[in-house]
C-alpha positions as CSV (number, residue, x, y, z in Angstrom):
1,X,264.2,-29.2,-14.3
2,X,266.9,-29.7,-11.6
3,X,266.2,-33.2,-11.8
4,X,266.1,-33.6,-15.9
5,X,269.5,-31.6,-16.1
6,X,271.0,-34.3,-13.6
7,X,270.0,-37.0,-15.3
8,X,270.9,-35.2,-18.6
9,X,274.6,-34.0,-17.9
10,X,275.8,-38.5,-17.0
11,X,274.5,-39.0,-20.3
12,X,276.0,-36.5,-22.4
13,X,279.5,-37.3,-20.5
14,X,278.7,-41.5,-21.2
15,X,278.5,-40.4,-24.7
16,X,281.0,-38.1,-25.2
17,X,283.9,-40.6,-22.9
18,X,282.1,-43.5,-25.7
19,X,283.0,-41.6,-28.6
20,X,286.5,-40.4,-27.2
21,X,286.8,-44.4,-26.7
22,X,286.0,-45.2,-30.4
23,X,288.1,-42.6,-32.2
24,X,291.0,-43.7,-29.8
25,X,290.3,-47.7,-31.2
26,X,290.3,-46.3,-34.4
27,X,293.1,-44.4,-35.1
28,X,295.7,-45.6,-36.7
29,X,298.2,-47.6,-35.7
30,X,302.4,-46.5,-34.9
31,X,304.5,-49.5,-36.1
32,X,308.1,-48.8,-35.3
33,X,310.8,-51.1,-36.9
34,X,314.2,-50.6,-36.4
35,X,317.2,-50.1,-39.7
36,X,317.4,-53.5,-40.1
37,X,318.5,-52.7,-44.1
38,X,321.9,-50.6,-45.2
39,X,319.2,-47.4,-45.2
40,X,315.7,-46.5,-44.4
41,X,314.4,-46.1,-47.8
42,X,314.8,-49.6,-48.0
43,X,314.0,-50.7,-44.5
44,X,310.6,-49.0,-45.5
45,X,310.6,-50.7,-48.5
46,X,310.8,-53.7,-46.8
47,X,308.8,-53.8,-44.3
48,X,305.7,-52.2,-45.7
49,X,304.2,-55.0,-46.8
50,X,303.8,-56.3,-43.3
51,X,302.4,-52.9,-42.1
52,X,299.8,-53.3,-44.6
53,X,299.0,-57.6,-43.9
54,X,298.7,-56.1,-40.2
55,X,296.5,-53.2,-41.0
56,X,294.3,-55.9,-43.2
57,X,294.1,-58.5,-40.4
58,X,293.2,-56.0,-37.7
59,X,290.8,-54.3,-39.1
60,X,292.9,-50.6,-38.5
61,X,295.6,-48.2,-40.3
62,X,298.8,-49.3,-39.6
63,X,301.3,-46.5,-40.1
64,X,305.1,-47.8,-40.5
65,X,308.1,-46.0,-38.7
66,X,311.5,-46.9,-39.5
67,X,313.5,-45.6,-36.1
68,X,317.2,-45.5,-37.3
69,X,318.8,-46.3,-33.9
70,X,317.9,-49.9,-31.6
71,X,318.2,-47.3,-28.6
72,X,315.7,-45.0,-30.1
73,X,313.4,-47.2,-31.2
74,X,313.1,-48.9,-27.5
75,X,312.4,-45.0,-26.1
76,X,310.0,-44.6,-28.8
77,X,308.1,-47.8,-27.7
78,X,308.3,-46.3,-24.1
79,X,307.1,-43.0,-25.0
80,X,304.2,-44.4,-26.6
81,X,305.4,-42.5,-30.1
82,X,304.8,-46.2,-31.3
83,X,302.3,-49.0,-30.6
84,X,303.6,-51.6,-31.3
85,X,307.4,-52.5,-32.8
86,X,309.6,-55.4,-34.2
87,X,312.7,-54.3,-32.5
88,X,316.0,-56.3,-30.8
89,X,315.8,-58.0,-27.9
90,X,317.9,-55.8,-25.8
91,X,315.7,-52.6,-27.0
92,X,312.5,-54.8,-25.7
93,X,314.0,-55.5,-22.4
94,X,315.5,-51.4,-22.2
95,X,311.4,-50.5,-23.4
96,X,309.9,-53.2,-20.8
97,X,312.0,-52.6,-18.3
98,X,311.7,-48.7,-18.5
99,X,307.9,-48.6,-19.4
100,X,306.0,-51.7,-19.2
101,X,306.0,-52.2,-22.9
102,X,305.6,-56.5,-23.5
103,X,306.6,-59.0,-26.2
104,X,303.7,-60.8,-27.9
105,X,305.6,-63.3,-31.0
106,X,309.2,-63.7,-31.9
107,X,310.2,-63.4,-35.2
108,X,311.8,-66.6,-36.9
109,X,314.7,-66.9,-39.2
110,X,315.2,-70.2,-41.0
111,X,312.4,-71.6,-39.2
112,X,314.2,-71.0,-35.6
113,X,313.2,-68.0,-32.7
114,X,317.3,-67.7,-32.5
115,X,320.4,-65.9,-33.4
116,X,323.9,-65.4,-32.5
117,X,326.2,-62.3,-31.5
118,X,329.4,-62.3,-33.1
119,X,332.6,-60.8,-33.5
120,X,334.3,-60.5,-36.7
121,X,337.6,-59.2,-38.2
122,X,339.6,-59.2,-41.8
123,X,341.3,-62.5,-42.7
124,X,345.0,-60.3,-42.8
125,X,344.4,-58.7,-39.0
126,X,346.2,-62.0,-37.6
127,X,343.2,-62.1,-34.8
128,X,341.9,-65.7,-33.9
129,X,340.6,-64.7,-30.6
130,X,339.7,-62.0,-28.3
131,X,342.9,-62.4,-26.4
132,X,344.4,-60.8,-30.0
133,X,342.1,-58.2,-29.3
134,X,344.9,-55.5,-26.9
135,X,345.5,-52.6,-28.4
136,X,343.4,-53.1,-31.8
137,X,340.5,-50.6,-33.1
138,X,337.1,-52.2,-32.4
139,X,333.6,-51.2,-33.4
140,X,330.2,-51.5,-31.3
141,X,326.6,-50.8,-32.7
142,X,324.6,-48.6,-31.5
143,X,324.2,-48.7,-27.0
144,X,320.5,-50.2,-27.7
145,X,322.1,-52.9,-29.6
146,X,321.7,-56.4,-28.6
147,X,324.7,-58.4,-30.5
148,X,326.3,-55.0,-31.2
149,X,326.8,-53.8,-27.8
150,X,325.3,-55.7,-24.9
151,X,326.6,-59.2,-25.1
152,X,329.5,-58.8,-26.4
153,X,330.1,-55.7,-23.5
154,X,328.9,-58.5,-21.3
155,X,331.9,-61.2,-22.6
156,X,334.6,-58.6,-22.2
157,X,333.1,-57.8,-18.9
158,X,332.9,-61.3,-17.9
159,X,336.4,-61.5,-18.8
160,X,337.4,-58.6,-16.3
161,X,338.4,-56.4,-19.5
162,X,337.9,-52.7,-19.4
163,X,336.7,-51.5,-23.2
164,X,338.4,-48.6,-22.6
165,X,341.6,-49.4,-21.8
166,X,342.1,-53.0,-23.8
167,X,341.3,-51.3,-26.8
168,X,343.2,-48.2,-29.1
169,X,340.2,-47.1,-30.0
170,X,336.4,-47.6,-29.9
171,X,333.5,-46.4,-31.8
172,X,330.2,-46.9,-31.9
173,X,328.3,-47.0,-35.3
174,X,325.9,-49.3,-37.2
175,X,326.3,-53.2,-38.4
176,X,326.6,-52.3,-41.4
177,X,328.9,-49.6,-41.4
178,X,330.9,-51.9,-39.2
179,X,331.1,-55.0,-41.4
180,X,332.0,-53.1,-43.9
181,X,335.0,-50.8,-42.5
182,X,336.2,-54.2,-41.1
183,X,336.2,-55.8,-44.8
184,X,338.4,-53.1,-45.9
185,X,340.3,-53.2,-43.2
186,X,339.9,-50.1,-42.0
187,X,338.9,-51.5,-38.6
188,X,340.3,-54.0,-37.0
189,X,337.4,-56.2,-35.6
190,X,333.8,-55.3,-34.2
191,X,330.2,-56.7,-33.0
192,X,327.8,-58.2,-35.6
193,X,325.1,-60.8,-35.4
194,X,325.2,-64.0,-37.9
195,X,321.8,-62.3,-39.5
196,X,323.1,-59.3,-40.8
197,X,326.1,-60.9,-42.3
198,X,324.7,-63.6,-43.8
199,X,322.6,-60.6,-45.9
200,X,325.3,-58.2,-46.4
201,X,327.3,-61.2,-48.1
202,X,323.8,-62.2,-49.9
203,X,323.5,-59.3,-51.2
204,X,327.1,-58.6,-52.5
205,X,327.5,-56.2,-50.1
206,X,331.0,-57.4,-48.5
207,X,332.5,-60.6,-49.2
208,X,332.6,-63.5,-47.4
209,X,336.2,-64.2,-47.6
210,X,336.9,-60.5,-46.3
211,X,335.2,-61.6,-43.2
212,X,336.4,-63.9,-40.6
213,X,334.5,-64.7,-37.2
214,X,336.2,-65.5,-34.5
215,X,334.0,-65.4,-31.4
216,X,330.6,-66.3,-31.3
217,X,327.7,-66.4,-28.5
218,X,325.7,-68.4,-27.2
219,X,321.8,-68.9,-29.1
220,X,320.3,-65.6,-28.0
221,X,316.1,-65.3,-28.2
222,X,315.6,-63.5,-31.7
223,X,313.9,-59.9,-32.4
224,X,310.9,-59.2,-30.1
225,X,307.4,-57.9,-31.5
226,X,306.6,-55.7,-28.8
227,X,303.1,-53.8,-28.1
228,X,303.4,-50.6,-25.6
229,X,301.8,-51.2,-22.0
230,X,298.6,-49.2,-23.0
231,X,298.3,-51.7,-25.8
232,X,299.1,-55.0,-23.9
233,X,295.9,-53.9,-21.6
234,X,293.7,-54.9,-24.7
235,X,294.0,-58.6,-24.3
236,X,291.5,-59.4,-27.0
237,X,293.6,-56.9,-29.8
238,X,296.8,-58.8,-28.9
239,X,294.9,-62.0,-28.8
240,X,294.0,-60.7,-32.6
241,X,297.7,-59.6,-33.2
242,X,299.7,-62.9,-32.2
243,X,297.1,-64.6,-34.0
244,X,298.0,-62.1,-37.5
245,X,301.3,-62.8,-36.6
246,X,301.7,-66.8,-36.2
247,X,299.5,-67.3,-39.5
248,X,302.2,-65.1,-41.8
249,X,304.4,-68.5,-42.4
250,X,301.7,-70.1,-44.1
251,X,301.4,-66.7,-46.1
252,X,304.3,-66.2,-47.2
253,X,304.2,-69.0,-50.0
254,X,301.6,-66.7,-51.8
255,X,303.2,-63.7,-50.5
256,X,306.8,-64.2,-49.9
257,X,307.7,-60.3,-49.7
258,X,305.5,-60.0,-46.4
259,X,309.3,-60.7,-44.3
260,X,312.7,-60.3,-45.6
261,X,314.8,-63.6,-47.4
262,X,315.7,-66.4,-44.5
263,X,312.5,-64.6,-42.4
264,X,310.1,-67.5,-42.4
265,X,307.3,-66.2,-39.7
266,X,306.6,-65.8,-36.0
267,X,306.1,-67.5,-33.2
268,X,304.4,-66.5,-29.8
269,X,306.7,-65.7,-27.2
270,X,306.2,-63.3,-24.0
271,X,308.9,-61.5,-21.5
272,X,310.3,-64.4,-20.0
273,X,311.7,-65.6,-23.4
274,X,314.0,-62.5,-23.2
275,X,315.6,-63.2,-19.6
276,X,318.6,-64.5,-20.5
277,X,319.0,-60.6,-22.1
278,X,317.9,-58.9,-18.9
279,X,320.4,-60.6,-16.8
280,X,323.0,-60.1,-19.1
281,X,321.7,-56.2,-18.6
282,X,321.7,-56.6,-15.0
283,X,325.1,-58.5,-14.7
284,X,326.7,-55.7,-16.2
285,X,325.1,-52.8,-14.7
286,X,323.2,-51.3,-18.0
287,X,320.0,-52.2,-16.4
288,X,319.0,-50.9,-13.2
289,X,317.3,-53.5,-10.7
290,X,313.7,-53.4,-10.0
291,X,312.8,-51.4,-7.1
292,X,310.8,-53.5,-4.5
């Protein structure tokens, strides 16, 4: 008996640690995006229909999350509250850096893995450069933000210029929102990225000739699709997933709502696409360095 219940007990545990395994592969899926549209009704909107070309191509439920904040979306990636994400580059290095999570594609706009930072003002302000900048009310996105917050942080850091003091007054709020009180003229200048005003004025949302850049970065690697640490251990799901991804260009001709307008696909990148990011992180002190 001794001996039948010691053989008995490994085989109840194999099959109970197999079926753990199984429902774990089959549960669905976190997909975290971050408010890449004016709201997240239609960020949802938006980005549903590549939640569901994902759940169809892998085989498993793919539940879409729209996280309202770049910083909270790279803390949700780390937590493990989401899978996978399509998030900004500085939220996948701040969610790599923090908890392993790792880039599998880039997403393309106009057919290129790049974008730009810029800063942008109201024709009227008088500002040509950042040198007009003294004094004047600027606007930053959100601290997760890429071309809201780190580079251009980095440029004024370069520059030996403290934010605090060169400035009358800083806030922190969303592209959007930032475009738009700069339009008015109810700020003075703030951080944008080529991308998101090049919709805004699309979609009749400001106007072109209310908006005047007048500093722009260098090309910066475009927004990461990231899978968490746990997920990147399954080489043969992300082999499945890059694969999903890199076939949505030819897609889109039959089903051109799968990415927003001027989105044309993805590309496969990994973590060392994203350095020139980190050290800009680094440089300024908002990352910490690696501990050997």
């Amino acid at each position: 008996m001794k001996r039948f219940a010691s053989y008995f007990i490994p085989v109840i545990l194999l099959a109970f640690t197999s079926t753990m395994a199984s429902a774990q592969n089959n549960r669905p899926l976190e997909f975290g995006v971050g408010l890449f549209q004016p709201d997240k009704e239609k960020n949802d909107a938006t980005y549903k229909p590549l939640a569901a070309y994902l759940s169809k191509k892998l085989g498993r439920e793919v539940k879409l999350r729209t996280v309202d904040t770049w910083e909270g979306l790279a803390k949700s990636l780390a937590a493990s509250e989401t899978d996978m994400a399509l998030m900004g580059p500085w939220g996948y290095v701040l969610a790599n850096h923090q908890a392993g999570a790792e880039a599998v594609a880039t997403i393309l706009y106009q057919g290129k893995p790049e974008y730009f930072a810029i800063m942008v003002t109201n024709p009227k302000s008088g500002i040509s450069a950042i040198e007009d900048l003294k004094g004047k009310t600027f606007a930053f996105g959100d601290k997760g933000s890429t071309s809201g917050y780190l580079i251009p942080f980095h440029e004024f850091y370069k520059r030996g210029l403290d934010v605090d003091k060169y400035f009358s007054k800083v806030i922190y709020t969303k592209h959007q929102a930032i475009e738009t009180l700069v339009t008015r003229g109810e700020l003075d200048a703030g951080a944008d990225y080529n991308r998101n005003r090049d919709a805004m004025i699309e979609q009749g949302l400001i106007k072109a000739a209310d908006s005047k850049i007048f500093w722009t970065s260098q090309p910066l690697p475009n927004d990461a699709f990231a899978v968490s640490s746990e997920l990147a251990k399954d080489k043969a799901f992300t082999a499945r997933l890059v694969k999903a991804l890199e076939e949505i260009g030819a897609e889109l001709t039959a089903q051109p709502n799968l990415l927003p307008n001027n989105y044309t696909g993805f590309v496969a990148k990994d973590n060392k696409y994203y350095a020139p990011i980190r050290d800009a992180g680094l440089a300024t002190g908002k990352l910490a360095p690696a501990k050997r």
